[in-house]
ROPA-549918 format. One record per atom (N, C-alpha, C, CB): residue number from 1; residue in one letter; x, y, z. Coordinates in steps of 0.001 Angstrom, whole numbers, plus 500000, padded with zeros to 6 digits. Glycine has a CB too. Layout:
BEGIN
resi: NUM; resn: a; X: X; Y: Y; Z: Z
...
END
This chain:
BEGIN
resi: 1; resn: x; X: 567661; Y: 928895; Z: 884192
resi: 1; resn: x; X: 566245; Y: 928575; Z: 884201
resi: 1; resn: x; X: 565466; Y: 929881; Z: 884135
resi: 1; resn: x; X: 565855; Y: 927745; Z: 885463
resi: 2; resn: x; X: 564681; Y: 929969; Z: 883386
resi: 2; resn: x; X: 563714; Y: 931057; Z: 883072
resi: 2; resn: x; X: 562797; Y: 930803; Z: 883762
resi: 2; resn: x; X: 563270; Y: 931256; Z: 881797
resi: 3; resn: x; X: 562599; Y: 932517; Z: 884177
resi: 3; resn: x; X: 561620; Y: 933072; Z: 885796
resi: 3; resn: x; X: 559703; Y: 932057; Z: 885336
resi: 3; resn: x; X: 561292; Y: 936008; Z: 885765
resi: 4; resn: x; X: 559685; Y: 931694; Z: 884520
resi: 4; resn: x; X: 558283; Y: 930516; Z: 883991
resi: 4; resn: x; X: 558800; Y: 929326; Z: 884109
resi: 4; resn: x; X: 557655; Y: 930554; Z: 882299
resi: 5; resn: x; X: 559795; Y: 929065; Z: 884742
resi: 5; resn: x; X: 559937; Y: 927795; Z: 884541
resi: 5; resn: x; X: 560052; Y: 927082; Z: 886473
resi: 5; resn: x; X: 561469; Y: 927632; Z: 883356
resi: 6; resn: x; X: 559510; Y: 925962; Z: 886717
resi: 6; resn: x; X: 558876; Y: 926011; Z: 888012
resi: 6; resn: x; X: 560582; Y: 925577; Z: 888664
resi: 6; resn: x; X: 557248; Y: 924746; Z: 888283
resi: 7; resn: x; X: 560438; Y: 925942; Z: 890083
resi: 7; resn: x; X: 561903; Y: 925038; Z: 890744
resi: 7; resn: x; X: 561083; Y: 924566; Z: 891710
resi: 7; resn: x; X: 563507; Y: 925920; Z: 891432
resi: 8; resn: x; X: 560303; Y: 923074; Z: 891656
resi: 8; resn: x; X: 559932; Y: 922379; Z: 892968
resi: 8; resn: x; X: 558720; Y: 923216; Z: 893543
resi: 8; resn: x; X: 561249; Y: 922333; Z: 894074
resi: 9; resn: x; X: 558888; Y: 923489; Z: 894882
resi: 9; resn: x; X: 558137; Y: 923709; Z: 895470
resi: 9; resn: x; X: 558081; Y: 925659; Z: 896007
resi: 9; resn: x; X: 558341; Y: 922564; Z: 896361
resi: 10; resn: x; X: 559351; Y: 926041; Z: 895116
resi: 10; resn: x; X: 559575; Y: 927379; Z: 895063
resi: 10; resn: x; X: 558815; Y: 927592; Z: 894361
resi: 10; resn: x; X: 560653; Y: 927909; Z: 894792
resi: 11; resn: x; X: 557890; Y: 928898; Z: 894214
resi: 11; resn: x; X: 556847; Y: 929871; Z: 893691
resi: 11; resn: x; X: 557849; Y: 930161; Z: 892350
resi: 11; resn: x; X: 556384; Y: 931386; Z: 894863
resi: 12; resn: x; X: 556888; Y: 929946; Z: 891019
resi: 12; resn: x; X: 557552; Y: 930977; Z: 890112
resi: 12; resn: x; X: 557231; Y: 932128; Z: 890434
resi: 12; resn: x; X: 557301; Y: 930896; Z: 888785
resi: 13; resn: x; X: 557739; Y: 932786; Z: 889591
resi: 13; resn: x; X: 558071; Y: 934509; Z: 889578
resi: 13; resn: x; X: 557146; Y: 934822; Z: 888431
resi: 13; resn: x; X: 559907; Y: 935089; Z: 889201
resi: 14; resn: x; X: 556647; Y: 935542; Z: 888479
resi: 14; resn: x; X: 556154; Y: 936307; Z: 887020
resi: 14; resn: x; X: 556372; Y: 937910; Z: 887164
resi: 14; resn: x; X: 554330; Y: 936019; Z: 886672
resi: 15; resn: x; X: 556733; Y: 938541; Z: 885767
resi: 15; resn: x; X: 557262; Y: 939696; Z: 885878
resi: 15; resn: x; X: 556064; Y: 940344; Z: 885163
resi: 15; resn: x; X: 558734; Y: 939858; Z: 885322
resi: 16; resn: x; X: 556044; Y: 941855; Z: 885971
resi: 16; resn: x; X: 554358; Y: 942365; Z: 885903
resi: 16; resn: x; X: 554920; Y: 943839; Z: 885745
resi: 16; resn: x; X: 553083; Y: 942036; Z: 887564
resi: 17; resn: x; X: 554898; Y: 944661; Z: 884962
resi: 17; resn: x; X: 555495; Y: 945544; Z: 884650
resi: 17; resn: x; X: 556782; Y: 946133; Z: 885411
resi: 17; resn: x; X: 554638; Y: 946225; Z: 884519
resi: 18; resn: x; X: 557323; Y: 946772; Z: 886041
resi: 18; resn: x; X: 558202; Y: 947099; Z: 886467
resi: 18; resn: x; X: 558609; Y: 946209; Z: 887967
resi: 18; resn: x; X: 557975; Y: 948432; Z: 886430
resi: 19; resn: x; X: 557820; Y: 945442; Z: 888470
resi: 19; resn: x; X: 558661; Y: 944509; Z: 889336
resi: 19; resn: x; X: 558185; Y: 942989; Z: 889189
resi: 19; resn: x; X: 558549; Y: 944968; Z: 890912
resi: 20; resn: x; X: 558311; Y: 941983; Z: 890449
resi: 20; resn: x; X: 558520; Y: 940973; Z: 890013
resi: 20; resn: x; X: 557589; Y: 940758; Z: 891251
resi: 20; resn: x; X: 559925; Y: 940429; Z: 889669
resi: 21; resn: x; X: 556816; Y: 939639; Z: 890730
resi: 21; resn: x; X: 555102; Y: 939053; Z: 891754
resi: 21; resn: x; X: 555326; Y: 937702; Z: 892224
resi: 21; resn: x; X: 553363; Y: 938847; Z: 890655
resi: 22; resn: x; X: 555721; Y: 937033; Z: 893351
resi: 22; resn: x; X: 555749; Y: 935769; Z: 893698
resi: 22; resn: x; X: 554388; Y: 935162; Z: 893541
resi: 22; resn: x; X: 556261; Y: 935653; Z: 894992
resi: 23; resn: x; X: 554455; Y: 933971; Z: 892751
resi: 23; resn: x; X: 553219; Y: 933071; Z: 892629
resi: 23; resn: x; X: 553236; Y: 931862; Z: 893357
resi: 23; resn: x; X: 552976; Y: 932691; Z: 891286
resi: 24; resn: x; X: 551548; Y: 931402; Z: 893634
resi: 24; resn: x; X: 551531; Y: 930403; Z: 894402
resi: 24; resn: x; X: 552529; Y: 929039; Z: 894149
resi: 24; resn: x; X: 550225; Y: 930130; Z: 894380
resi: 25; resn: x; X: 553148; Y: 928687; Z: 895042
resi: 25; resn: x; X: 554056; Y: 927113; Z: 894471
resi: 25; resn: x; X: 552397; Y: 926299; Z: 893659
resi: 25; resn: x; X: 554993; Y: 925676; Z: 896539
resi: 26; resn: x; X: 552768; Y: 925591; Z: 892899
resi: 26; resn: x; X: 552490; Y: 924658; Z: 892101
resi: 26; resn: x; X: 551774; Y: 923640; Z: 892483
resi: 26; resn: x; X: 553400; Y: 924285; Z: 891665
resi: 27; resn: x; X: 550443; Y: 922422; Z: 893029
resi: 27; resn: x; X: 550295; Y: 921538; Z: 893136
resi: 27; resn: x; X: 551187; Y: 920753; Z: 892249
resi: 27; resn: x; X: 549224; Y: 921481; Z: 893150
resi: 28; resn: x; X: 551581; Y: 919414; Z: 893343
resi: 28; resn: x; X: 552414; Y: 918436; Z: 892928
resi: 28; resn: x; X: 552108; Y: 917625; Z: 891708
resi: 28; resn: x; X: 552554; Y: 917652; Z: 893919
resi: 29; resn: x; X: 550802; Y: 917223; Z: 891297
resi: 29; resn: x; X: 550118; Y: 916709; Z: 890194
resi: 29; resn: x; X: 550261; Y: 917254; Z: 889132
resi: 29; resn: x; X: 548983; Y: 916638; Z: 890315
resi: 30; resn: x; X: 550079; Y: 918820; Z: 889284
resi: 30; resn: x; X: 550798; Y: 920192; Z: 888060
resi: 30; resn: x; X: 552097; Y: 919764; Z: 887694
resi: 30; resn: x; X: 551103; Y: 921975; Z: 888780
resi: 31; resn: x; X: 552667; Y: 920103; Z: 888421
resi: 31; resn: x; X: 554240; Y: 919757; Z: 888865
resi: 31; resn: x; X: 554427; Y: 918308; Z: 887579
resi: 31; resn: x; X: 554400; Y: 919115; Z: 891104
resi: 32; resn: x; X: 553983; Y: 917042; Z: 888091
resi: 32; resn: x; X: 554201; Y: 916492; Z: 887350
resi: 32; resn: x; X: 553768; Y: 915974; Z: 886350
resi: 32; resn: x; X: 554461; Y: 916145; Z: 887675
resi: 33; resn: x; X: 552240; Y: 916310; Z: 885793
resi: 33; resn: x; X: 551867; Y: 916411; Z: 884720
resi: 33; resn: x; X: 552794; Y: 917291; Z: 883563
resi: 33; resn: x; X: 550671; Y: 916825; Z: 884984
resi: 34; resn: x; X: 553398; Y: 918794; Z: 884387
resi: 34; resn: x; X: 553997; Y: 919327; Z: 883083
resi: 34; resn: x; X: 555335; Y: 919085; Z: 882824
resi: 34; resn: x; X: 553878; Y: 920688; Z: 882982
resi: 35; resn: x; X: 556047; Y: 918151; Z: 883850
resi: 35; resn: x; X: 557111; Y: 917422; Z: 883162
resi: 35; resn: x; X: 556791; Y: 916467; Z: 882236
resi: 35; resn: x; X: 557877; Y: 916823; Z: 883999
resi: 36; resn: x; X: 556022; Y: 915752; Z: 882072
resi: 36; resn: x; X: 555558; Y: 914331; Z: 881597
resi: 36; resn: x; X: 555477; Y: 915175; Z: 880579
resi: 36; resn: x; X: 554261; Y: 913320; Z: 882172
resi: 37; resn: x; X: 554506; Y: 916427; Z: 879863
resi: 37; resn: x; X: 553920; Y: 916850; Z: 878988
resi: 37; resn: x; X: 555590; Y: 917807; Z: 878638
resi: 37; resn: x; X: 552281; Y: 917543; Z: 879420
resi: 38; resn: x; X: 556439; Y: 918135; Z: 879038
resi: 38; resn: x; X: 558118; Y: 918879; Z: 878778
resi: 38; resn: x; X: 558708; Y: 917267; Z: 877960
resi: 38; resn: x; X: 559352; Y: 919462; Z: 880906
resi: 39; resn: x; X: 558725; Y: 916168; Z: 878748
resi: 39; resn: x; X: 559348; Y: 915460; Z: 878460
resi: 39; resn: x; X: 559071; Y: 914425; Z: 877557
resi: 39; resn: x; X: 559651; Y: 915242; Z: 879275
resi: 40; resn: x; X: 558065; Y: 914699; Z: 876913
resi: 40; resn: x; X: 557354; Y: 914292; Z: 875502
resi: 40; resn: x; X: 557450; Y: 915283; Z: 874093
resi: 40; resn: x; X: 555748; Y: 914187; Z: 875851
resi: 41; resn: x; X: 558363; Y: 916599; Z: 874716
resi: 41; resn: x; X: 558480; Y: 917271; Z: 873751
resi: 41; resn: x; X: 557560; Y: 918528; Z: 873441
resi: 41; resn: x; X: 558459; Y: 916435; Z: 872926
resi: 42; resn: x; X: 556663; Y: 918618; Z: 873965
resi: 42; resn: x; X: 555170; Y: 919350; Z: 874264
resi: 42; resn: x; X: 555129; Y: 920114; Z: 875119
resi: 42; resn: x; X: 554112; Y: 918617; Z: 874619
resi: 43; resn: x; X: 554735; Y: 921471; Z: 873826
resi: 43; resn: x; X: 554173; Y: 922921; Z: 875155
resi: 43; resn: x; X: 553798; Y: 922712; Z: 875975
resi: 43; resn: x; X: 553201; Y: 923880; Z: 875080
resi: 44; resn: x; X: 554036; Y: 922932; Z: 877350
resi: 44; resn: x; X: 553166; Y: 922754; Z: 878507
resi: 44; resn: x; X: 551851; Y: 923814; Z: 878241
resi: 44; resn: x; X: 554070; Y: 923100; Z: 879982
resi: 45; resn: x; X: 552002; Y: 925022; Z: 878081
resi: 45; resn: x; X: 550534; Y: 925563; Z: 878024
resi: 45; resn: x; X: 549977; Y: 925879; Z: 876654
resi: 45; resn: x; X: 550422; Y: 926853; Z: 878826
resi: 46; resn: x; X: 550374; Y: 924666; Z: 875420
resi: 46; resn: x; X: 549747; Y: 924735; Z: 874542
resi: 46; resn: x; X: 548181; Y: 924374; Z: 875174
resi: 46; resn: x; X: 550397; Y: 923937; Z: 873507
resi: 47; resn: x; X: 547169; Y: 925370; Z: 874297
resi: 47; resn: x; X: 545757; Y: 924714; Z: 874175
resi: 47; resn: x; X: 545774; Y: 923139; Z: 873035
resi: 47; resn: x; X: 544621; Y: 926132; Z: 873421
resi: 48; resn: x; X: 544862; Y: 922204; Z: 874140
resi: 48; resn: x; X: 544292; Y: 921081; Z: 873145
resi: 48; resn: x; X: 542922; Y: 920709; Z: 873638
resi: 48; resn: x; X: 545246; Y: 919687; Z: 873087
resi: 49; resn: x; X: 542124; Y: 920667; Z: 873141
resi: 49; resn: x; X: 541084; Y: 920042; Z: 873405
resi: 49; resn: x; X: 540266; Y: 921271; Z: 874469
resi: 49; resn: x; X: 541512; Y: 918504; Z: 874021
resi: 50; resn: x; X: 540711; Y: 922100; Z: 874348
resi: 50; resn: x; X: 540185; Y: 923893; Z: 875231
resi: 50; resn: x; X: 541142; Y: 923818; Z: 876565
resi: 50; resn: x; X: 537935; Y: 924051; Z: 875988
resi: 51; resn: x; X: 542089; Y: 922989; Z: 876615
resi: 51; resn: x; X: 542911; Y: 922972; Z: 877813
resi: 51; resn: x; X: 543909; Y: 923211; Z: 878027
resi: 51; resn: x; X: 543006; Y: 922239; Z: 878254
resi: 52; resn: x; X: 545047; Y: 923376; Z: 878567
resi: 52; resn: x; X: 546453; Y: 923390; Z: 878644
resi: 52; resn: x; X: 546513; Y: 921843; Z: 878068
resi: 52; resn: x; X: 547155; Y: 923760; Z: 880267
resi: 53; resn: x; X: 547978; Y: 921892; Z: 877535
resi: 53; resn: x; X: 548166; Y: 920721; Z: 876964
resi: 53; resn: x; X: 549118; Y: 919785; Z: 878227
resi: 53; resn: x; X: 548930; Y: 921017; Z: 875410
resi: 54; resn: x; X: 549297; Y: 920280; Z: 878469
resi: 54; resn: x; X: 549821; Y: 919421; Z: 880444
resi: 54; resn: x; X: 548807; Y: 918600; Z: 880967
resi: 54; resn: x; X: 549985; Y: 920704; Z: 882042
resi: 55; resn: x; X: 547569; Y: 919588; Z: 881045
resi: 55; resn: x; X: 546226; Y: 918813; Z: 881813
resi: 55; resn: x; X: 545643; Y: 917308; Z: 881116
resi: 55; resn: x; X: 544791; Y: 919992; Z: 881712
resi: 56; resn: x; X: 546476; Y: 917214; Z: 879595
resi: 56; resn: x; X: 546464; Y: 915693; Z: 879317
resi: 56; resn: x; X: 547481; Y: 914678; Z: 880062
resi: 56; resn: x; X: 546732; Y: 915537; Z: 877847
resi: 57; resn: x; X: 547811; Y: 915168; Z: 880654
resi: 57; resn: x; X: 548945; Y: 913947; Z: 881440
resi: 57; resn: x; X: 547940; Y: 913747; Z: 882702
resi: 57; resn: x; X: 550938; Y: 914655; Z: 882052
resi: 58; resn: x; X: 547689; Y: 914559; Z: 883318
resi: 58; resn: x; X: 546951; Y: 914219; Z: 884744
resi: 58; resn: x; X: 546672; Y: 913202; Z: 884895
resi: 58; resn: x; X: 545869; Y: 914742; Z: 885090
resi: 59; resn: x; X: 545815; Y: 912487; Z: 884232
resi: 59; resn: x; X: 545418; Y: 910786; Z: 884456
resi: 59; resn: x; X: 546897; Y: 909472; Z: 884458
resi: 59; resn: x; X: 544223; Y: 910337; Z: 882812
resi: 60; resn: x; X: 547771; Y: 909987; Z: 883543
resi: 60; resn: x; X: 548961; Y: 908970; Z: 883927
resi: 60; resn: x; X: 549764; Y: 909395; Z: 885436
resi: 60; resn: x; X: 550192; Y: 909030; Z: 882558
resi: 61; resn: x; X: 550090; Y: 910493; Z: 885532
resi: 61; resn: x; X: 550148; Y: 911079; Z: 886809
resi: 61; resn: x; X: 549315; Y: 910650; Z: 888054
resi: 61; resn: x; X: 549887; Y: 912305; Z: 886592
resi: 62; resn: x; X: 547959; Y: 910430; Z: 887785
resi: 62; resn: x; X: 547658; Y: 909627; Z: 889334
resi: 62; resn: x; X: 547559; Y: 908616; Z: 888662
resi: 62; resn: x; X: 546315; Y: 909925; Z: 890448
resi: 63; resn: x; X: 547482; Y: 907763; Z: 887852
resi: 63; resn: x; X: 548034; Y: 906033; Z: 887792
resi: 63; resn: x; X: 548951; Y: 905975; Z: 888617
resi: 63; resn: x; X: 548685; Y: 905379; Z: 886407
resi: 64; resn: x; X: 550511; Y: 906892; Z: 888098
resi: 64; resn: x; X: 551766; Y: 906533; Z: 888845
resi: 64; resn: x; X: 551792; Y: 906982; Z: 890511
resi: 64; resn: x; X: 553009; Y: 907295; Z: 888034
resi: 65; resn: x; X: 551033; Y: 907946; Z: 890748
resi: 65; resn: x; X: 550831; Y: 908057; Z: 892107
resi: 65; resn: x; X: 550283; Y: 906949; Z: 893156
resi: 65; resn: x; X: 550068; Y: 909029; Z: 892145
resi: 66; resn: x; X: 548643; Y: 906635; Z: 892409
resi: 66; resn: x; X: 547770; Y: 905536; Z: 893212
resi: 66; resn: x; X: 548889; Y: 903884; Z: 893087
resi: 66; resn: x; X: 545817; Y: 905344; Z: 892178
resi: 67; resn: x; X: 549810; Y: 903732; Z: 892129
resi: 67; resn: x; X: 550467; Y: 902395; Z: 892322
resi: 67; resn: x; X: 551251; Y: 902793; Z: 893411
resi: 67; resn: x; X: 551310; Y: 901749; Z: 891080
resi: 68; resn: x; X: 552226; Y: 904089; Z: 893405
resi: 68; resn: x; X: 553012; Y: 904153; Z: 894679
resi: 68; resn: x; X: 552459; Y: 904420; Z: 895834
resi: 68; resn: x; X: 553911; Y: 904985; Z: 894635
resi: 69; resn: x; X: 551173; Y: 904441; Z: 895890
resi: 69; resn: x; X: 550479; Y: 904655; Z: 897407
resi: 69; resn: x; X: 550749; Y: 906007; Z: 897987
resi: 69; resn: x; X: 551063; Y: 903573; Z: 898536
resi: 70; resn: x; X: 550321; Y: 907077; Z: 897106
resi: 70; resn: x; X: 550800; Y: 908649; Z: 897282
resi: 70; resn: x; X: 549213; Y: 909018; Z: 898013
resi: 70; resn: x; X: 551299; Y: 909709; Z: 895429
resi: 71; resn: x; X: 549274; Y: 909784; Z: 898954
resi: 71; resn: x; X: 548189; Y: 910351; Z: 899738
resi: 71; resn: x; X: 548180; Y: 911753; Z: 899567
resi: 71; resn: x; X: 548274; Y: 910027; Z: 901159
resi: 72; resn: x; X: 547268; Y: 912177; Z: 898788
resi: 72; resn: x; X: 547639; Y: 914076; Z: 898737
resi: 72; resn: x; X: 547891; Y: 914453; Z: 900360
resi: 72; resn: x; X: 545905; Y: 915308; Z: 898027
resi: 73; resn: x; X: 547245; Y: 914420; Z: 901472
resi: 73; resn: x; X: 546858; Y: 914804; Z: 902642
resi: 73; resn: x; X: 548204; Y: 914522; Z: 903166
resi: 73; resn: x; X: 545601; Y: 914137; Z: 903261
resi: 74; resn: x; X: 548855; Y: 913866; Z: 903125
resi: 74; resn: x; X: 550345; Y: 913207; Z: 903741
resi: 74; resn: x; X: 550992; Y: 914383; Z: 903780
resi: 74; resn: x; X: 551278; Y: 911998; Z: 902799
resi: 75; resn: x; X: 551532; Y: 915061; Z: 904615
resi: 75; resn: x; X: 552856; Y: 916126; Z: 904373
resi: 75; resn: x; X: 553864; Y: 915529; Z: 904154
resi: 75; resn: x; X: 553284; Y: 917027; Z: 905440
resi: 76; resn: x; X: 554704; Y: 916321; Z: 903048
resi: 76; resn: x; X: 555654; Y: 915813; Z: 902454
resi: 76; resn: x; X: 557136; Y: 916607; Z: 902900
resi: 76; resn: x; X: 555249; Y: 915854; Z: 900998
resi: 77; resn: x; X: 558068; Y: 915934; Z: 903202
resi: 77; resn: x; X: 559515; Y: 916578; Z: 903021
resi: 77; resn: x; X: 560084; Y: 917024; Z: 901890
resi: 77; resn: x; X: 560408; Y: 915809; Z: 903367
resi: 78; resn: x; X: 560312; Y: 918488; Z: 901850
resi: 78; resn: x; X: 560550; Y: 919009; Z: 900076
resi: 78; resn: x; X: 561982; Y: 919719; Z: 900590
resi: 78; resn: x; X: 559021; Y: 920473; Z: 899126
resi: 79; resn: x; X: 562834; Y: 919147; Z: 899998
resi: 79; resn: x; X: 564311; Y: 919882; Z: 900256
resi: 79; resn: x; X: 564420; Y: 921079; Z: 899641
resi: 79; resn: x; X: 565536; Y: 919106; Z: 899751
resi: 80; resn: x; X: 565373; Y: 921817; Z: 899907
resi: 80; resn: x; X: 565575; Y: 923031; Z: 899675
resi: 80; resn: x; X: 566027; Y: 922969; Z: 898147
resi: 80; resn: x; X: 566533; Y: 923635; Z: 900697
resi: 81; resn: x; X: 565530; Y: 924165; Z: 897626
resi: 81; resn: x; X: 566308; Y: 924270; Z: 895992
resi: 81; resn: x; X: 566775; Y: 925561; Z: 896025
resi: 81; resn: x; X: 565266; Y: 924091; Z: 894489
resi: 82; resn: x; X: 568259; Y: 925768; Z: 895435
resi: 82; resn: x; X: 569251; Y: 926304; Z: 895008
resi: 82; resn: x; X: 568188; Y: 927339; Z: 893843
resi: 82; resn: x; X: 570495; Y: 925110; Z: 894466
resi: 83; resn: x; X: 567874; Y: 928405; Z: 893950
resi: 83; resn: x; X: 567478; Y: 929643; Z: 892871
resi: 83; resn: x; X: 568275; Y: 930231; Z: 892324
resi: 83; resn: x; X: 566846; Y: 930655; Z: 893263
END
């Protein structure tokens, strides 16, 4: 997995000239907007419409959230991931 590519709730990495910068973990909505937008085949940070092309999933993303009764505010249990 390439250091741009997210693991969960682990921070990507971005590499900034000679070392390496931990970035904020990801909101979960990010998270799964840019699978939805990976798994359609589609740049995640292509521009469309002046946007990342991910930020078109957002709205099916909370459809599937608000049917499962997802509460942003809820703390969530996030298991550990293997880097």
């Amino acid at each position: 997995m390439s250091s741009q590519q997210s693991h969960g709730f682990v921070a990507d990495n971005k590499v900034i000239g000679t070392g390496i910068v931990k970035l904020k973990p990801r909101p979960a909505k990010e998270r799964a907007a840019r699978a939805l937008c990976s798994l359609h085949g589609n740049p995640e940070n292509m521009m469309h419409e002046g946007k990342p092309m991910w930020m078109m999933y957002l709205p099916d993303v909370e459809a599937v959230l608000k049917a499962v009764g997802w509460k942003e505010d809820e703390p969530r249990h996030v298991p550990e991931v293997e880097a």
